[in-house]
C-alpha positions, -999 to +999 in steps of 0.1 A: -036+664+684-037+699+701-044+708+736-082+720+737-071+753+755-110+771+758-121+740+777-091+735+799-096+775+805-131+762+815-130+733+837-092+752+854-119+786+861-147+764+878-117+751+899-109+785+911-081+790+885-084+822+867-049+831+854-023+809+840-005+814+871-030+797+895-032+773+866+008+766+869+010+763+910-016+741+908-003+717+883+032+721+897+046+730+866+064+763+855+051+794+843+064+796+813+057+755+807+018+765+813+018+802+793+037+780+763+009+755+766-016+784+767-006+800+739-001+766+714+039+770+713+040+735+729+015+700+733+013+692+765+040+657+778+021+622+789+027+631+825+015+668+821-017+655+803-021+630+833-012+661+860-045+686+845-065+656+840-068+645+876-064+678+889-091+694+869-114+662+860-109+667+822-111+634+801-084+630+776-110+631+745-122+665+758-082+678+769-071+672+737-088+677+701-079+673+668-097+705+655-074+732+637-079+763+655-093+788+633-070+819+619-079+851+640 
């Protein structure tokens, strides 16, 4: 399973968080955790799943997906 970035991007926007950044303060983890998390070099641990969960109201069927992102 793969973090389902575009919806996290989604439900993190209508939370006032537009950049990576804002994503990162808010979920108290570093920069370069959330960019690595962004950008697929990393699936996110137990307890970061549980932080963007109940910070952003994402269930963990919609965080995470099983889909193999498509070759751009």
């Amino acid at each position: 399973m793969r973090l389902n970035v575009e919806y996290l991007r989604q439900a993190a926007a209508q939370a006032g968080d537009d950049s990576a950044y804002n994503m990162a303060r808010r979920l108290k983890v570093s920069q370069s955790t959330m960019s690595r998390l962004i950008n697929g070099k990393c699936s996110p641990s137990a307890a970061t799943q549980a932080k963007i969960r109940r910070t952003y109201g994402i269930s963990l069927d919609d965080l995470m997906t099983t889909d193999i992102p498509s070759a751009a």
